[in-house]
C-alpha positions as CSV (number, residue, x, y, z in Angstrom):
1,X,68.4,251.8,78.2
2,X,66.9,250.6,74.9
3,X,64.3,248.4,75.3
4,X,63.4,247.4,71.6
5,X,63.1,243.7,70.7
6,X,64.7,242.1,67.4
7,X,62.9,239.4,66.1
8,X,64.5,236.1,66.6
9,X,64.9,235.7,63.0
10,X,64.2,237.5,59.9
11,X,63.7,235.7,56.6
12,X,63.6,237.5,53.4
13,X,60.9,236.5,51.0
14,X,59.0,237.2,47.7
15,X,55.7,236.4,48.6
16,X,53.3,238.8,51.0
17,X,51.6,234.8,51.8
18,X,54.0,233.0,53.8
19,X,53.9,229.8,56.4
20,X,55.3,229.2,59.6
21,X,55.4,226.0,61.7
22,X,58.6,227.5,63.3
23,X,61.3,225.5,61.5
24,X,62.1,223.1,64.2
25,X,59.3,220.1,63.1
26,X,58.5,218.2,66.2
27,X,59.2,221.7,68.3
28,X,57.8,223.9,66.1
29,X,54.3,225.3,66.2
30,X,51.4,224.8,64.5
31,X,51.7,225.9,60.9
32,X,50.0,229.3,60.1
33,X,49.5,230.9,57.1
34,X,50.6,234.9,57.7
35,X,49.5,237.7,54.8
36,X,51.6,241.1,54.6
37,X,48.4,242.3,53.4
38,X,50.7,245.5,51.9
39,X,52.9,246.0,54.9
40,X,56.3,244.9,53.6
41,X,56.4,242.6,56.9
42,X,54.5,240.9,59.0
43,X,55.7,238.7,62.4
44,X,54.8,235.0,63.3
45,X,52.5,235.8,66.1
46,X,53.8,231.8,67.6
47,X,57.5,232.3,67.4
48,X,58.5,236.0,66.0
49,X,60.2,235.2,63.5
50,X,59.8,238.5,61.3
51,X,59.1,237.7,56.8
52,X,60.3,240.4,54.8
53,X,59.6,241.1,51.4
54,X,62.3,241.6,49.0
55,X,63.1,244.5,47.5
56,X,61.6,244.5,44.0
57,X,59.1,241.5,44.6
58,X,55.6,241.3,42.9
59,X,54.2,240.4,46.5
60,X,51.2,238.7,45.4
61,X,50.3,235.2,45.4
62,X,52.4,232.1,46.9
């Protein structure tokens, strides 16, 4: 039995600084500020939704 998790949602971007507030405005979550800090992906510790950065992006800045 496999037991591994997918994130909810994966979003592809070109920044290693995103923000989440969970997409859904009044039932969102707070908006936080995540940094990839060289990972290639980091996950929204509030709602797991998992960033991505895109193949071939600079990853710095916002």
């Amino acid at each position: 039995m496999d037991k591994t998790l997918d994130a909810p949602e994966t979003v592809e971007v070109e920044s290693e600084t995103v923000k989440c507030d969970g997409g859904g405005g009044a039932l969102g979550h707070p908006r936080v500020w995540l940094n990839m800090e060289g990972k290639g992906q980091i996950d929204c510790p509030y709602c797991d939704r998992r960033f991505v950065l895109k193949a071939g992006a600079a990853g710095g800045g916002h």
